[in-house]
Structures are given as structure tokens and as C-alpha cells.
mmCIF file of the C-alpha atoms, coordinates in Angstrom:
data_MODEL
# 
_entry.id   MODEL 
# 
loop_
_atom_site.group_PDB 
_atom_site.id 
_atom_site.type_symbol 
_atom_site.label_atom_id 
_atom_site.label_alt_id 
_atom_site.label_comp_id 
_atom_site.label_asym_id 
_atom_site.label_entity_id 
_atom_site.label_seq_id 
_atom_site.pdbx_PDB_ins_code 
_atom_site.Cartn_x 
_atom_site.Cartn_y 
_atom_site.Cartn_z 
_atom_site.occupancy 
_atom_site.B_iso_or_equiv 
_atom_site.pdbx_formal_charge 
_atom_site.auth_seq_id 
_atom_site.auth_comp_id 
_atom_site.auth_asym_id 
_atom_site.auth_atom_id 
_atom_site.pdbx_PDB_model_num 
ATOM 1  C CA . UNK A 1 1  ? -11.723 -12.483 42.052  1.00 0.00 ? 1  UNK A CA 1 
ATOM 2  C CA . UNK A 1 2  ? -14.881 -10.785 42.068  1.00 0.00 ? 2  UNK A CA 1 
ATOM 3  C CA . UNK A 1 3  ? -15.780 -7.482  42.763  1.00 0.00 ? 3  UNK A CA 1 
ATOM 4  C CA . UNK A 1 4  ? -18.618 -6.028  45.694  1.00 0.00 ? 4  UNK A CA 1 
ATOM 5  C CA . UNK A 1 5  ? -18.157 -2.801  45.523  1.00 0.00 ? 5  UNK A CA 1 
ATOM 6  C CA . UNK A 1 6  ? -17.831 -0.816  42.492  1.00 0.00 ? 6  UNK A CA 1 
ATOM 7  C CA . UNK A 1 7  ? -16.579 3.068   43.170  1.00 0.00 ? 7  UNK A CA 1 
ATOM 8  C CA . UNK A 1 8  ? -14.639 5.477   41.061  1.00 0.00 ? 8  UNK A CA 1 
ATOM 9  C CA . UNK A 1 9  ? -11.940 7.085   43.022  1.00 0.00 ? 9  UNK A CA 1 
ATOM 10 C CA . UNK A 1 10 ? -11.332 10.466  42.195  1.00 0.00 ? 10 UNK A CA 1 
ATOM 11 C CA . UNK A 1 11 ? -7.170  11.406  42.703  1.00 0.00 ? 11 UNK A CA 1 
ATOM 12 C CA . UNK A 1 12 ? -4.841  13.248  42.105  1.00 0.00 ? 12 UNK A CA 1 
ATOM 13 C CA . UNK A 1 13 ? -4.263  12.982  38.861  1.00 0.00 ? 13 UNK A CA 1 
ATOM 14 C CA . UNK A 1 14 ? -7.885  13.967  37.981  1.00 0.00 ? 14 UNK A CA 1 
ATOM 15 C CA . UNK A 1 15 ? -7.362  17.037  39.797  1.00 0.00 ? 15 UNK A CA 1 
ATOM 16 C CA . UNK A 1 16 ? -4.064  17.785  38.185  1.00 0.00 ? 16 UNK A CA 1 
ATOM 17 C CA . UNK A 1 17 ? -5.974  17.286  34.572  1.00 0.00 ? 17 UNK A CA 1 
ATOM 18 C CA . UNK A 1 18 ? -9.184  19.252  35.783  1.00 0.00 ? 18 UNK A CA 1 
ATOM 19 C CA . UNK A 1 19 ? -6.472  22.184  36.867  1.00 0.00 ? 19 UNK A CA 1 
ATOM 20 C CA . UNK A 1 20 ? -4.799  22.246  33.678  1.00 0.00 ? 20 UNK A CA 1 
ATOM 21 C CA . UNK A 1 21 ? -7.676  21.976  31.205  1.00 0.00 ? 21 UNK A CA 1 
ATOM 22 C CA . UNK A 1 22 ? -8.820  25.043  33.430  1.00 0.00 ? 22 UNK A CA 1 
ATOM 23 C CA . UNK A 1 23 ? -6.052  27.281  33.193  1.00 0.00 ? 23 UNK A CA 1 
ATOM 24 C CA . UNK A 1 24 ? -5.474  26.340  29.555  1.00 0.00 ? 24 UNK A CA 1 
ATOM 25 C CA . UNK A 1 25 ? -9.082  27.818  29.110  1.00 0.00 ? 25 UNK A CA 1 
ATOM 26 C CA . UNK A 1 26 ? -8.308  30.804  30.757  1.00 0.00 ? 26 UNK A CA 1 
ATOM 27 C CA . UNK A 1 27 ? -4.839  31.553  28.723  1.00 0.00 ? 27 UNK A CA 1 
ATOM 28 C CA . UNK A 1 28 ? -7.360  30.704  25.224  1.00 0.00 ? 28 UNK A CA 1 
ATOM 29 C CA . UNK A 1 29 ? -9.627  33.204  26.705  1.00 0.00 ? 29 UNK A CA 1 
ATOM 30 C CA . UNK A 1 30 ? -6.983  35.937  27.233  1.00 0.00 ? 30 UNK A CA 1 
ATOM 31 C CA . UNK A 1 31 ? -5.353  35.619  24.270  1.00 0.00 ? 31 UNK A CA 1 
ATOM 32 C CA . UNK A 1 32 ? -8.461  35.481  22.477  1.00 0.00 ? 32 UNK A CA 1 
ATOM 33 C CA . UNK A 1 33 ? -9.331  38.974  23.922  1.00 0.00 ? 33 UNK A CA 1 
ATOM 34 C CA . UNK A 1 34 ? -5.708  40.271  22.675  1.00 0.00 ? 34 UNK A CA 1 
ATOM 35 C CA . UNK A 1 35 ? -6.360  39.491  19.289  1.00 0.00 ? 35 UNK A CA 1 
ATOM 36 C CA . UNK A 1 36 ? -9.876  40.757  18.942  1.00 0.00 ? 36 UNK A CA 1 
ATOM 37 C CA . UNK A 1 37 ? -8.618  43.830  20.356  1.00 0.00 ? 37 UNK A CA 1 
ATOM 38 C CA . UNK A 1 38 ? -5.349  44.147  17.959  1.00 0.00 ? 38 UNK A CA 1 
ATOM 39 C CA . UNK A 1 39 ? -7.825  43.423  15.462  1.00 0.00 ? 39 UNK A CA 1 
ATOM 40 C CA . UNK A 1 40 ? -9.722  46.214  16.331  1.00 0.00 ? 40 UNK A CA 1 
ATOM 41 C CA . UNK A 1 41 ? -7.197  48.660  16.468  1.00 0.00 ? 41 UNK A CA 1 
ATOM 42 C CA . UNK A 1 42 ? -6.036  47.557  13.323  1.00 0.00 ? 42 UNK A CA 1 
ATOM 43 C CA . UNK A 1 43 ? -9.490  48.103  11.758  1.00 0.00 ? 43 UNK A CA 1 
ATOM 44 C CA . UNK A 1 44 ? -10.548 50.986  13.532  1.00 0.00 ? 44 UNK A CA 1 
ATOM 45 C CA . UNK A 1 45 ? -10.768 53.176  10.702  1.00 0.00 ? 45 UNK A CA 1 
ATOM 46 C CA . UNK A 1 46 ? -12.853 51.214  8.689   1.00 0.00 ? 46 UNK A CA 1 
ATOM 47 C CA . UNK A 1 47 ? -14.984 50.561  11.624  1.00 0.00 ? 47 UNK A CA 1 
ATOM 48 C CA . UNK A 1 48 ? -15.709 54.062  11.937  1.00 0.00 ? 48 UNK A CA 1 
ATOM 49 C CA . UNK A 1 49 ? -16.562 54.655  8.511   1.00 0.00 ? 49 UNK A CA 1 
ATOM 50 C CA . UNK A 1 50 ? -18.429 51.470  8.910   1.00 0.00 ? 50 UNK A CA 1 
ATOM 51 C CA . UNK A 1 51 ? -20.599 53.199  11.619  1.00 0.00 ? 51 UNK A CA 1 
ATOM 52 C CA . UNK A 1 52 ? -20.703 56.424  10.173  1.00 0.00 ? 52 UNK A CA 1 
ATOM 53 C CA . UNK A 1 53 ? -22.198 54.595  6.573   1.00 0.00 ? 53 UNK A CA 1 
ATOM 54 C CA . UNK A 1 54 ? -24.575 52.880  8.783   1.00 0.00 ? 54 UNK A CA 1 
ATOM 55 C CA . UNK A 1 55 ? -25.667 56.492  11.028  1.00 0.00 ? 55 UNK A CA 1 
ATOM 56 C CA . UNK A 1 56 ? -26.032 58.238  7.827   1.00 0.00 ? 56 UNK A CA 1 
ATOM 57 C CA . UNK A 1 57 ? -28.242 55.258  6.063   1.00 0.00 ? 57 UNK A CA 1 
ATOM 58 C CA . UNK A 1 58 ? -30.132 55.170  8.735   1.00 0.00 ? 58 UNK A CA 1 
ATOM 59 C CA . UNK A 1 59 ? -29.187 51.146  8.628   1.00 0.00 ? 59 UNK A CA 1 
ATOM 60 C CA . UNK A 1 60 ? -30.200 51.046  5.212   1.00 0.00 ? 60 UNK A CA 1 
ATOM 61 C CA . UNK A 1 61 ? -26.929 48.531  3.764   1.00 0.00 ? 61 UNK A CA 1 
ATOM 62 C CA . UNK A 1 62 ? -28.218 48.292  0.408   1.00 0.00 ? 62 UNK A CA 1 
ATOM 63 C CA . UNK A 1 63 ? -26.006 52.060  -0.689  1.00 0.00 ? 63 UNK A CA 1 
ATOM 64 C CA . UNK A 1 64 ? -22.930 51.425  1.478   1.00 0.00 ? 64 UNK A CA 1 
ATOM 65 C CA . UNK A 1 65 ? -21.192 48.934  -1.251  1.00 0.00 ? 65 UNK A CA 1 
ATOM 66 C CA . UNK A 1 66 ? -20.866 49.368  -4.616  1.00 0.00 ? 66 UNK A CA 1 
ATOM 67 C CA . UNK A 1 67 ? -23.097 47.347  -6.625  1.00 0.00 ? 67 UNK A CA 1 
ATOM 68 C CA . UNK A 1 68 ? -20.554 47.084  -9.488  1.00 0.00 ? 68 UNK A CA 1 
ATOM 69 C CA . UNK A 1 69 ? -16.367 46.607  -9.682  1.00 0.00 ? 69 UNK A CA 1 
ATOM 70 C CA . UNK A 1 70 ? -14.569 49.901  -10.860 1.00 0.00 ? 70 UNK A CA 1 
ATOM 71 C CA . UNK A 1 71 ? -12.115 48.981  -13.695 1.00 0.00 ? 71 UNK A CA 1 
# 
């Protein structure tokens, strides 16, 4: 048997695959959101003092950290 015509077929299962890859994306992409923003809220103190060290250094990083532990 040979073949003439050579033609991909696009059905339904494609479609079906192409619709859940997308919407598996999306739910990634909203739960990805949710836990940058429970992150957030969990750090939010240190991200203000974060910002405040780095308003009053004038973004100089080098005198935020200590340089040496505290035993």
C-alpha cells in the first residue's frame, strides 16, 4: 500500500490535550501568585526593614549585614 498524500489531521484529541495543558498553566500561574503573596505577607516585616536599610544607605549593602557572627 503506498501512500499519495501525506497530511496530519488535527482532532479531537489534540484539542482536548492543547485545552488541558492550557488550563493546567493557568491553575500553576494562580497558585504561583498565592504563594508569592503568602510569602510576602509572611515576610513583610523584614521586607520593610529591608527597604528602610536600603532608604537609609542610600543603596549602599555593604553596612546592612554584619560582617562577623555574634557568639
Amino acid at each position: 500500500m503506498r501512500y499519495s498524500s501525506a497530511s496530519v489531521m488535527l482532532d479531537w484529541h489534540i484539542f482536548l490535550g492543547a485545552l488541558i495543558f492550557f488550563i493546567l498553566c493557568g491553575i500553576l500561574i494562580f497558585q504561583n501568585q498565592i504563594w508569592e503573596e503568602e510569602d510576602y505577607s509572611r515576610n513583610k516585616k523584614w521586607y520593610k526593614w529591608k527597604a528602610s536599610a536600603i532608604e537609609s544607605n542610600k543603596a549602599d549593602l555593604s553596612k546592612i549585614y554584619p560582617t562577623s557572627k555574634r557568639e
